[in-house]
PyMOL commands that place a pseudoatom at each C-alpha (Angstrom):
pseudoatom trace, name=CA, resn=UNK, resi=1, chain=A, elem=C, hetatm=0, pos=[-53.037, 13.548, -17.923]
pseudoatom trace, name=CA, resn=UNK, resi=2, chain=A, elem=C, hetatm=0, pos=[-54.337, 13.593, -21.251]
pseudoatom trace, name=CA, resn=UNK, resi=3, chain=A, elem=C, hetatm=0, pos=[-52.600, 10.919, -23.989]
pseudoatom trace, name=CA, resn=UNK, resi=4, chain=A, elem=C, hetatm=0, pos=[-52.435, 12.482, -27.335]
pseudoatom trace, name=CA, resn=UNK, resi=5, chain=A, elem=C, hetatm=0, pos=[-53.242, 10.276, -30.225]
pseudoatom trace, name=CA, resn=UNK, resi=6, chain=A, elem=C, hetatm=0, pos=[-50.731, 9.787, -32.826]
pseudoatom trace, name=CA, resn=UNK, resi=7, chain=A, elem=C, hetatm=0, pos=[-53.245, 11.668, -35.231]
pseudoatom trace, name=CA, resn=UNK, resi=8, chain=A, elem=C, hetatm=0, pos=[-52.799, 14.282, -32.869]
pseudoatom trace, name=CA, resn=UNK, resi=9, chain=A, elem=C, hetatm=0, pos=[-49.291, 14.432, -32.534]
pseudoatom trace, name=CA, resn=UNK, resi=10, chain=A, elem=C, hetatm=0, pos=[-48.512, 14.626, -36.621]
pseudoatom trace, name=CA, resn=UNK, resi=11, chain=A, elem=C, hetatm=0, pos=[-50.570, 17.164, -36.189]
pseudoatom trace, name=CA, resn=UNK, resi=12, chain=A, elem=C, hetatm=0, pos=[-48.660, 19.257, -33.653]
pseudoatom trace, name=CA, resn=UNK, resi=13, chain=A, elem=C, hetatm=0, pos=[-45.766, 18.342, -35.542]
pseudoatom trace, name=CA, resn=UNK, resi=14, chain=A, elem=C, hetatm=0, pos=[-46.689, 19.784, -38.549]
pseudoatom trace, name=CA, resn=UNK, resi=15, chain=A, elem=C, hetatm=0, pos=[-47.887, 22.640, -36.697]
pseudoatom trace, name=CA, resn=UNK, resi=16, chain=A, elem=C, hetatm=0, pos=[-44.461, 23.308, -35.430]
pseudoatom trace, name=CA, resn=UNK, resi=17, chain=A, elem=C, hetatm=0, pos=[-42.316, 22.830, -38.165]
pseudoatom trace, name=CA, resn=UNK, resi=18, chain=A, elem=C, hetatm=0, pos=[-44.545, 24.524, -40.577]
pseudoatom trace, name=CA, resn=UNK, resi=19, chain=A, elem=C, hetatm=0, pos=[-42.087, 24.282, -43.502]
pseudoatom trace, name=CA, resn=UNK, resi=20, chain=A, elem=C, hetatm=0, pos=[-41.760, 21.349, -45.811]
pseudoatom trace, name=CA, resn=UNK, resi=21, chain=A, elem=C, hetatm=0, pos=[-40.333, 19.741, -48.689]
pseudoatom trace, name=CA, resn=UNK, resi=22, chain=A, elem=C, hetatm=0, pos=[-42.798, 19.163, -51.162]
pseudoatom trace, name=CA, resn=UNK, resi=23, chain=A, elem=C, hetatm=0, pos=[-42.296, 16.201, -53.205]
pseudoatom trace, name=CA, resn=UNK, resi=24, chain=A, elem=C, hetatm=0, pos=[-43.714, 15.562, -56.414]
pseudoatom trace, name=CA, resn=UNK, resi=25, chain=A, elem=C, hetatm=0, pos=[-43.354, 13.361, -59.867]
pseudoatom trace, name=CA, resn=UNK, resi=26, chain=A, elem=C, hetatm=0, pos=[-41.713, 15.264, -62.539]
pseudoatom trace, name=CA, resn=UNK, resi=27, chain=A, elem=C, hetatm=0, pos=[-43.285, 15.049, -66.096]
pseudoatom trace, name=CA, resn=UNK, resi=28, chain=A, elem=C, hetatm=0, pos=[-40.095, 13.504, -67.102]
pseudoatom trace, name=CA, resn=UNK, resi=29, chain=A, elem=C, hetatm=0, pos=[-40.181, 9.502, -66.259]
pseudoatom trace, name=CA, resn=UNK, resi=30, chain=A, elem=C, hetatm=0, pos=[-40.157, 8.603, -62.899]
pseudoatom trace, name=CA, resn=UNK, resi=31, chain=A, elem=C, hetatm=0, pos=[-38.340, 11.426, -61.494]
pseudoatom trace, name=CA, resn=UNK, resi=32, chain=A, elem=C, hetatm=0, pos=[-39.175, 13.142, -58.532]
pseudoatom trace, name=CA, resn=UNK, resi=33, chain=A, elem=C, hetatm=0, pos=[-38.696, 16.863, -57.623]
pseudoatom trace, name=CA, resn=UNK, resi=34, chain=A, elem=C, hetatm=0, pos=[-38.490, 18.535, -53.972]
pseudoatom trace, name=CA, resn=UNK, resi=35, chain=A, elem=C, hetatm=0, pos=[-39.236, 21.890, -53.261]
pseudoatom trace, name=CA, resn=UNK, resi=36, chain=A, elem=C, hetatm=0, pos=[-39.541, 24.333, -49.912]
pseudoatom trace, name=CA, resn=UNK, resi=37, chain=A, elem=C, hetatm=0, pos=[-42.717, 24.974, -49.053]
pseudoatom trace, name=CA, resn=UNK, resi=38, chain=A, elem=C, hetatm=0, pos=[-44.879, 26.392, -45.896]
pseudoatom trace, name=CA, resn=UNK, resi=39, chain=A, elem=C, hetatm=0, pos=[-47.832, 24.603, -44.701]
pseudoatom trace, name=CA, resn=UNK, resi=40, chain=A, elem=C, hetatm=0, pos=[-50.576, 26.510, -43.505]
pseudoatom trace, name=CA, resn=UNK, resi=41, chain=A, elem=C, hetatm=0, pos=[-53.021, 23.919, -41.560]
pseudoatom trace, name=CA, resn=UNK, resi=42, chain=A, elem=C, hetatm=0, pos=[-56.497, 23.702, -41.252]
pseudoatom trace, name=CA, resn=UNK, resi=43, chain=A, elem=C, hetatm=0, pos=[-56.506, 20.790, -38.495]
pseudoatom trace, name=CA, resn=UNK, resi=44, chain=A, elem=C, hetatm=0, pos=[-60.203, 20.764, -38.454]
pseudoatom trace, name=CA, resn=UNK, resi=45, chain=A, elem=C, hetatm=0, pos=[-61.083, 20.141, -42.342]
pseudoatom trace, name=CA, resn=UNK, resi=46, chain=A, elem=C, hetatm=0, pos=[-57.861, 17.607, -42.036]
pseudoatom trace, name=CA, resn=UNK, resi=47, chain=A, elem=C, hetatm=0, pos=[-56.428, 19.703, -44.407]
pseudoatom trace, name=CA, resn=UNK, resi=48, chain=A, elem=C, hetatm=0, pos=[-52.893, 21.148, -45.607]
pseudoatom trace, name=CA, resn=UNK, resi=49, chain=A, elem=C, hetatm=0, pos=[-52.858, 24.093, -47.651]
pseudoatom trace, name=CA, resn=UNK, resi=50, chain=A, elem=C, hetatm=0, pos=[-50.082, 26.296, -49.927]
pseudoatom trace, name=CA, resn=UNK, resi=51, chain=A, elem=C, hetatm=0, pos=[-50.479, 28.796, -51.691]
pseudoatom trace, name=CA, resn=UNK, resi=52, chain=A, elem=C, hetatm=0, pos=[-48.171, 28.597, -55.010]
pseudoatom trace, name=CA, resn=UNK, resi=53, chain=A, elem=C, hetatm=0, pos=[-47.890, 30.755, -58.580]
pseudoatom trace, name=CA, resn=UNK, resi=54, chain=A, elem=C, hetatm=0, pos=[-49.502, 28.534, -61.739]
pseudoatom trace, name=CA, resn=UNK, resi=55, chain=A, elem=C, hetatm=0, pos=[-46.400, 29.796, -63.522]
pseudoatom trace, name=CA, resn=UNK, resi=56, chain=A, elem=C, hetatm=0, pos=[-44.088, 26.933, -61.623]
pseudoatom trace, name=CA, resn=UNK, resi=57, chain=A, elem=C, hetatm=0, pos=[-43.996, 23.231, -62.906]
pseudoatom trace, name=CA, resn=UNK, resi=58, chain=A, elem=C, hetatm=0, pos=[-45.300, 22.149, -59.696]
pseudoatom trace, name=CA, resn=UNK, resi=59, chain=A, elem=C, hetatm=0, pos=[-48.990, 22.615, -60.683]
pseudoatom trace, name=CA, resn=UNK, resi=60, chain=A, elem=C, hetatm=0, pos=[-48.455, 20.758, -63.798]
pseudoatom trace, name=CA, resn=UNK, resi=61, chain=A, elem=C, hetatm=0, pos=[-46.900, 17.851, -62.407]
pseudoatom trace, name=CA, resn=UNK, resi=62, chain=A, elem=C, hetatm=0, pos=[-49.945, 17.705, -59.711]
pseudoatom trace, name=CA, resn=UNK, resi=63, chain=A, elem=C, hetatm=0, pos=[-52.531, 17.341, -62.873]
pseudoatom trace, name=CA, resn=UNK, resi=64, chain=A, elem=C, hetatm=0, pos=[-50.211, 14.391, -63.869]
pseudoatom trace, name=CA, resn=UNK, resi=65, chain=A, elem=C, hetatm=0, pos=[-50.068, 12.628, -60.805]
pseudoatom trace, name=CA, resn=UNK, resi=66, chain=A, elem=C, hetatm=0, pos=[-51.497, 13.699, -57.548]
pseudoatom trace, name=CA, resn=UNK, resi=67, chain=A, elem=C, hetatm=0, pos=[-49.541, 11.963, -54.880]
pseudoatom trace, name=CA, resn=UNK, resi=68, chain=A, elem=C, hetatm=0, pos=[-47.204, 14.045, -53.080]
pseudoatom trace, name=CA, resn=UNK, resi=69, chain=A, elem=C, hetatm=0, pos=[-45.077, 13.743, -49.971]
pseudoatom trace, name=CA, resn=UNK, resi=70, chain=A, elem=C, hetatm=0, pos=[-44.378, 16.365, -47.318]
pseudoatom trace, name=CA, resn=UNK, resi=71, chain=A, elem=C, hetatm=0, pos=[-41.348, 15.987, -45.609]
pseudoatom trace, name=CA, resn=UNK, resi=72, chain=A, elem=C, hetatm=0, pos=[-40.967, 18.401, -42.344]
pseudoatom trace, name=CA, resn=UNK, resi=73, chain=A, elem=C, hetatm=0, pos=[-37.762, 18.387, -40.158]
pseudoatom trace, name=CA, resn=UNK, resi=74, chain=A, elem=C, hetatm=0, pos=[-36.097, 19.924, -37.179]
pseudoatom trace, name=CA, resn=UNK, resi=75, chain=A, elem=C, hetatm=0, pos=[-33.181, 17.921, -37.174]
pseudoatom trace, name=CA, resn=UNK, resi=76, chain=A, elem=C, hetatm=0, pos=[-31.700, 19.923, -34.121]
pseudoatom trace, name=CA, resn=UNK, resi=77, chain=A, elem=C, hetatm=0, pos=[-35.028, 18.712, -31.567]
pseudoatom trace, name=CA, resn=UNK, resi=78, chain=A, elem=C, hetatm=0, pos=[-34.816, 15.688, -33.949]
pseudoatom trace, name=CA, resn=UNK, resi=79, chain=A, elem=C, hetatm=0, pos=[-38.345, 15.944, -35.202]
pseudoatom trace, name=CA, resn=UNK, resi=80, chain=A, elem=C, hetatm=0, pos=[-39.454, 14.704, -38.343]
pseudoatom trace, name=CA, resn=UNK, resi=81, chain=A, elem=C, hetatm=0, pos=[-42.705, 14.097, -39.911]
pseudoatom trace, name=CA, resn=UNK, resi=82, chain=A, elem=C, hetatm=0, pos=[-43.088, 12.671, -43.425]
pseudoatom trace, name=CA, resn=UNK, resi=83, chain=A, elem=C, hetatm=0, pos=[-46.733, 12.711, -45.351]
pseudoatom trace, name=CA, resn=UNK, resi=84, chain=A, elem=C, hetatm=0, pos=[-48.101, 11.024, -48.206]
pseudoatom trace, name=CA, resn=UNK, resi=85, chain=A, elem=C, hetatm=0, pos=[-51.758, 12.358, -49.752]
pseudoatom trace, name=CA, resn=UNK, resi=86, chain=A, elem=C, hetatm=0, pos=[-53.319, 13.724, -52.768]
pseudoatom trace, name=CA, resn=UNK, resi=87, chain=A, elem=C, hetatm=0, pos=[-53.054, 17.179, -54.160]
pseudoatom trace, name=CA, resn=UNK, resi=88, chain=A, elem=C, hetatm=0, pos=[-55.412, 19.124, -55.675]
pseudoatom trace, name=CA, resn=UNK, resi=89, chain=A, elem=C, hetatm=0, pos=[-54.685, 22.751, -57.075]
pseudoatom trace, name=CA, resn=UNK, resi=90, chain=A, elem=C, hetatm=0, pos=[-57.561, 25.615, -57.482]
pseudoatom trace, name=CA, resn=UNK, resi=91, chain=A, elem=C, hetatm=0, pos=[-58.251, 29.141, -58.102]
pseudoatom trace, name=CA, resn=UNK, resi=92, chain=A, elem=C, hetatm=0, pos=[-60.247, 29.754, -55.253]
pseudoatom trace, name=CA, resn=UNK, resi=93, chain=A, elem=C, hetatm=0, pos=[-60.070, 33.555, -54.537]
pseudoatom trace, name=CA, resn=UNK, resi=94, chain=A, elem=C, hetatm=0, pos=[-61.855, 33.317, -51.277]
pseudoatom trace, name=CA, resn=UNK, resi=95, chain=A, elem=C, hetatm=0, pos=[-59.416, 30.677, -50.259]
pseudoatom trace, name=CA, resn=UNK, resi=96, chain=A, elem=C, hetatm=0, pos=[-56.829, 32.575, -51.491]
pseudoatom trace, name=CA, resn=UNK, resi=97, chain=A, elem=C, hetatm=0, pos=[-57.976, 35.823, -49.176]
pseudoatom trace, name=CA, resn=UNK, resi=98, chain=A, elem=C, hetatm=0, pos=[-58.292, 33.342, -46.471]
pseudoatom trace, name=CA, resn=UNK, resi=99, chain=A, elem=C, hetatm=0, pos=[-54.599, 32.301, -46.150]
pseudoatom trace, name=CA, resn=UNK, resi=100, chain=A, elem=C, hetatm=0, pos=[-53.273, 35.512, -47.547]
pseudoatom trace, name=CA, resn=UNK, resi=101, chain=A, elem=C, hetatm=0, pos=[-50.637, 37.003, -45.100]
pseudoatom trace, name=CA, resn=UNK, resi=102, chain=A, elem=C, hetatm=0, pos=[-47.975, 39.070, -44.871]
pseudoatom trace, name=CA, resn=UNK, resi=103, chain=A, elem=C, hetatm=0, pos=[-45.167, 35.971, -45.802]
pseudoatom trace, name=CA, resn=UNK, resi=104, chain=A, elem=C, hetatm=0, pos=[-47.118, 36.104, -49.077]
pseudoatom trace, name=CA, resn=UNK, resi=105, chain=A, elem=C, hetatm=0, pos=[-46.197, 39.218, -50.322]
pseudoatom trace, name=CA, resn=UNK, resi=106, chain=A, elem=C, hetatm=0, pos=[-42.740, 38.524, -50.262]
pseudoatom trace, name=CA, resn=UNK, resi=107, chain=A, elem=C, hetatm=0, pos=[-44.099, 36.729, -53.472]
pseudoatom trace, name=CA, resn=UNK, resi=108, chain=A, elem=C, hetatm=0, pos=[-46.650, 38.104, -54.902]
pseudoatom trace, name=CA, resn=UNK, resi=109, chain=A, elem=C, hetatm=0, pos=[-47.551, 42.026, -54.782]
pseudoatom trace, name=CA, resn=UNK, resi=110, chain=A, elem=C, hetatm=0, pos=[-51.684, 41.489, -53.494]
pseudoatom trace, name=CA, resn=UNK, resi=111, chain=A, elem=C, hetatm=0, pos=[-53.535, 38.545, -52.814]
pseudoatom trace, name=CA, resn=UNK, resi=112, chain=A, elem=C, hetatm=0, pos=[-55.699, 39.491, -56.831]
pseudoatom trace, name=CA, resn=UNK, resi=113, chain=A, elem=C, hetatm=0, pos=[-52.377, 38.259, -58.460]
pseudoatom trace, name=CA, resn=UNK, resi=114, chain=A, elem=C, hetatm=0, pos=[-53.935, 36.370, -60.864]
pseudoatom trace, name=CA, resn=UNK, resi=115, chain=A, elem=C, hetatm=0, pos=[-50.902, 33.725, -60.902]
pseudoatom trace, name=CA, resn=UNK, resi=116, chain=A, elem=C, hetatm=0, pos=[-51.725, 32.536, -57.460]
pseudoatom trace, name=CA, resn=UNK, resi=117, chain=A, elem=C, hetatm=0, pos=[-53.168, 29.088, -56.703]
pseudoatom trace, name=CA, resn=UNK, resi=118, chain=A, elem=C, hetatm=0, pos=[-54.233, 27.599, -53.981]
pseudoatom trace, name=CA, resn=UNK, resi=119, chain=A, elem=C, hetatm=0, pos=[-52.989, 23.552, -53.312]
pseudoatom trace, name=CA, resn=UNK, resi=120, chain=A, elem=C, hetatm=0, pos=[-54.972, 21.461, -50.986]
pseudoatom trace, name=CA, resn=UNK, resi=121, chain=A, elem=C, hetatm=0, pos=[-53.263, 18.225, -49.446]
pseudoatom trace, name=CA, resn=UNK, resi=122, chain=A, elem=C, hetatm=0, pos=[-55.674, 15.567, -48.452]
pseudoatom trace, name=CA, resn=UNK, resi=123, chain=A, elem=C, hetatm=0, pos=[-53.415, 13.577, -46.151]
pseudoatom trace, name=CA, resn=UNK, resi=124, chain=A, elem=C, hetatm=0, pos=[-53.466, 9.682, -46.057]
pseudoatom trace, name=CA, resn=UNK, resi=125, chain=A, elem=C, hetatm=0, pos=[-50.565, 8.608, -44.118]
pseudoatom trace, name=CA, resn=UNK, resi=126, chain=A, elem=C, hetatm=0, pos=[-47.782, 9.764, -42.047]
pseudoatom trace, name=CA, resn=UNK, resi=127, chain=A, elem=C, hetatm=0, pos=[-45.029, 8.972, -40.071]
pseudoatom trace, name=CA, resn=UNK, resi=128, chain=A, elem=C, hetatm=0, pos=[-43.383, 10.911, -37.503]
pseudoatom trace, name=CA, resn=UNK, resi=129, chain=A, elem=C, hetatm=0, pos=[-40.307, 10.308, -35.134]
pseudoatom trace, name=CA, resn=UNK, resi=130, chain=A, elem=C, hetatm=0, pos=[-40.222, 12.693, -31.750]
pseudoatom trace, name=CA, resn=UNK, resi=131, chain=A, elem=C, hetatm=0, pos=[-37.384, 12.718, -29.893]
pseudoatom trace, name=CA, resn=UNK, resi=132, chain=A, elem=C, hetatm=0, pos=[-36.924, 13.641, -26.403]
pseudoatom trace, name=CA, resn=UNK, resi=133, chain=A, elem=C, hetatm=0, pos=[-34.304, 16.251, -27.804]
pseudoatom trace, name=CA, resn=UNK, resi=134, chain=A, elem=C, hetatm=0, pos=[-30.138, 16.436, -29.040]
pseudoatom trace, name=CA, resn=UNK, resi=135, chain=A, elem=C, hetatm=0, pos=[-28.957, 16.286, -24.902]
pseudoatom trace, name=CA, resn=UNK, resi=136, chain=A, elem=C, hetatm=0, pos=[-30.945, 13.487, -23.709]
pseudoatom trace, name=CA, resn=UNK, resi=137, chain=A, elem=C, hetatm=0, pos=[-30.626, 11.643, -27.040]
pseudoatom trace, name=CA, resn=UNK, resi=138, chain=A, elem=C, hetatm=0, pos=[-27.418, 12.252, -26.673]
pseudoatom trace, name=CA, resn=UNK, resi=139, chain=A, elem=C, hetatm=0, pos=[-27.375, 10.423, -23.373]
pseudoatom trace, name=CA, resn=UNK, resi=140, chain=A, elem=C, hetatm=0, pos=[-29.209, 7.506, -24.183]
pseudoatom trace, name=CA, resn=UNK, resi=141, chain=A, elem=C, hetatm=0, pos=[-26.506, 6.768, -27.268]
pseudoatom trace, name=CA, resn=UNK, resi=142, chain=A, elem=C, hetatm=0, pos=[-23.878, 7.198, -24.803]
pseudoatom trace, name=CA, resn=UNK, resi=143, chain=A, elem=C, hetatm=0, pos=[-25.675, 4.591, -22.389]
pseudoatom trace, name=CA, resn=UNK, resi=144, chain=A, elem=C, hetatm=0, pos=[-26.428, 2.494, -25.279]
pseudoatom trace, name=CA, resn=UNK, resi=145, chain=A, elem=C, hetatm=0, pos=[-22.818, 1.897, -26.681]
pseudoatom trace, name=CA, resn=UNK, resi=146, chain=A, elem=C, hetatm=0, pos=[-21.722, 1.337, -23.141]
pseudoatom trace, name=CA, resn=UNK, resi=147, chain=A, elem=C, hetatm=0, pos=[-24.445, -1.537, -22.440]
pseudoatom trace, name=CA, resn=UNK, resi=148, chain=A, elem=C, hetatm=0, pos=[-24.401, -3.017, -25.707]
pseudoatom trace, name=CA, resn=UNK, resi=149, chain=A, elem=C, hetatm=0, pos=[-28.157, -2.189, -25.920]
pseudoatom trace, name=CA, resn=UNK, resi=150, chain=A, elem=C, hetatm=0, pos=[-30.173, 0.026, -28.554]
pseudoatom trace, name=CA, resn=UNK, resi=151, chain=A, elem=C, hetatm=0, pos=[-31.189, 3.277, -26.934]
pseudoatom trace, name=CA, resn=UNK, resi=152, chain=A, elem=C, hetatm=0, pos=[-34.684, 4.682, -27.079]
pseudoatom trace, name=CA, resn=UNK, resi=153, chain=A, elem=C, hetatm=0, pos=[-34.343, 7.384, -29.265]
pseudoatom trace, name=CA, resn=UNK, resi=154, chain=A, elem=C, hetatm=0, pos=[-38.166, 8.740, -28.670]
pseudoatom trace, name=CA, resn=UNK, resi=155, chain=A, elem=C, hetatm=0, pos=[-41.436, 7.853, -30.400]
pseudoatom trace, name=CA, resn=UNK, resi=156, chain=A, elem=C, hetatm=0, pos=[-41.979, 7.200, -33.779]
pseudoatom trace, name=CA, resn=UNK, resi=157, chain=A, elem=C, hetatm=0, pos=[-45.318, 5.599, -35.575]
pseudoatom trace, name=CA, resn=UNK, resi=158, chain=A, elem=C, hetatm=0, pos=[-47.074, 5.237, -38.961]
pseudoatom trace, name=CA, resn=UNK, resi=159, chain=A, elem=C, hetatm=0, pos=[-50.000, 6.850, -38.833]
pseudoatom trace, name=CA, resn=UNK, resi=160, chain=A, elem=C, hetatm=0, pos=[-53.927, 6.964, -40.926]
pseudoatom trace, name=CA, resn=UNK, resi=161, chain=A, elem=C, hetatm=0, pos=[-54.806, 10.296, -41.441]
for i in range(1, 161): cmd.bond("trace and resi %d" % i, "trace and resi %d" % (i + 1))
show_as sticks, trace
zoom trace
């Protein structure tokens, strides 16, 4: 049996949950601001990719500070990943054409909309929590309270990207 690395398994993660909070600083001191996005991967560049309208704030707050955080959840398998990195926002047409699909026109009429953007995470860190799932989680709380232990809720690890 093969043993995934826990590169490998933020990966997957990400892969399967697909749609994130994007986290970024504000303009305004020190605050932060969260937004839904949806990640479209390229595992083997290591890269994270968006594509957003350069008529939101969020571009402008990525030319004043590049670090970001991605935070993915499925809180009912109980999978989380959250990822710090460094964002980066072109106008890239090819790259736009590239990653163009059909959940993008819900946004913009063609992928030649001259307000679209691409954003490219570079990821540096992660962490990620897998759990087995809600029944057997479920199980192990139950066994835990009863034994006075701490149950195993499933694996979680910080992880270089």
């Amino acid at each position: 049996m093969t043993h995934k690395t826990d590169s490998q398994i933020v990966w997957d993660l990400i892969k399967k949950l697909r749609v994130c909070m994007l986290v970024t600083h504000s303009n305004k001191a020190g605050d932060l601001r969260a937004r839904p996005m949806t990640a479209l991967l390229n595992v083997d560049d290591e890269a994270i990719y968006f594509l957003t309208d350069v008529r939101k704030q969020k571009d402008d707050e990525i030319e004043s500070d590049q670090n970001i955080c991605l935070a993915f959840a499925d809180s009912s398998a109980h999978q989380y990943v959250s990822l710090t990195g460094i964002a980066t926002v072109s106008n890239d047409r090819e790259k736009i054409a590239e990653l163009w699909s059909a959940a993008a026109q819900l946004w913009w009429n063609s992928k030649d909309d001259p307000n679209i953007r691409v954003l490219h995470i570079m990821p540096l860190r992660a962490e990620y929590w897998d759990s087995p799932g809600s029944i057997v989680t479920k199980v192990k709380m139950v066994a835990a309270a009863l034994t006075g232990g701490r149950p195993n809720l499933g694996e979680n690890s910080k992880v270089e990207l």
